[in-house]
C-alpha positions in Angstrom: 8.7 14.9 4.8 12.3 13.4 4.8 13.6 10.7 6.5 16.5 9.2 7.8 17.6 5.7 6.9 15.7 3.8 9.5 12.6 5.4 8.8 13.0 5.3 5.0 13.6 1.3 5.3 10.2 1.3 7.2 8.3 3.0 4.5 9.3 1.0 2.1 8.5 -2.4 3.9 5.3 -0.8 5.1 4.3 0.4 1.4 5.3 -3.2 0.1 3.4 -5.2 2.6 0.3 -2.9 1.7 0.9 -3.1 -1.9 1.2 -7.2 -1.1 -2.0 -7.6 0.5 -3.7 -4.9 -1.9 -2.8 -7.4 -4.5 -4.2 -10.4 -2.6 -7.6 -8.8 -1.8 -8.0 -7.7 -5.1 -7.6 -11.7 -6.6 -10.0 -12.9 -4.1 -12.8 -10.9 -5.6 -12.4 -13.1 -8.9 -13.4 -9.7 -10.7 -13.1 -11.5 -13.9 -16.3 -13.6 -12.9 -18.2 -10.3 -13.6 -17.5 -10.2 -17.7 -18.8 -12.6 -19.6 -15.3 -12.1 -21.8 -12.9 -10.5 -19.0 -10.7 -7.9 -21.4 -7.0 -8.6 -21.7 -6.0 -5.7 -19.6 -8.1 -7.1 -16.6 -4.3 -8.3 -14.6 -2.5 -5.5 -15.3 -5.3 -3.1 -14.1 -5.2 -5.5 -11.1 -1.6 -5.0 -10.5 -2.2 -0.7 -11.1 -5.0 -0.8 -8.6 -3.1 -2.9 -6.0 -0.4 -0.4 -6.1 -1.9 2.4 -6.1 -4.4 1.4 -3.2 -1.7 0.0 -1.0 0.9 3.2 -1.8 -1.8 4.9 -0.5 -2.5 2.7 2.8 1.4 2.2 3.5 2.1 6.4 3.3 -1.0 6.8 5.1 0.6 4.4 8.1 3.9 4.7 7.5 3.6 8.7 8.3 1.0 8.3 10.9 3.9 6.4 13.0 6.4 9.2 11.9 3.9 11.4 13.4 3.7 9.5 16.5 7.3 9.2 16.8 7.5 13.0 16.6 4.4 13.2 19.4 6.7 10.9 21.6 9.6 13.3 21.3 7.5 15.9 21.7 6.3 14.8 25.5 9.8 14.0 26.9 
């Protein structure tokens, strides 16, 4: 779907505020607790599955307002 400059800003605070609190959730686990020698790789597959949960979760809301929007328009 395209969008216009508004909605592009939107999607892009949406998708970072997701990504943020992905990340946040993610370090309050304390994953590393569960090895008994937590592998070098342990942040940065902390940083990948933040992102790619909260890209997911911010498109997710960020297009079901887009689709709302259009709903709105829709009914006038």
């Amino acid at each position: 779907m395209q969008y216009n400059g508004t909605q592009s800003v939107f999607v892009l605070i949406c998708q970072l505020m997701f990504i943020f609190i992905t990340f946040r959730a993610l370090q309050s686990f304390h994953i590393d607790t569960f090895f008994r020698h937590p592998p070098r790789g342990l942040p940065v597959m902390i940083v990948l599955l933040s992102i790619a949960i909260g890209w997911a979760c911010g498109t997710f809301f960020a297009e079901f307002f887009v689709v709302l929007r259009g709903m709105m328009n829709m009914v006038r």
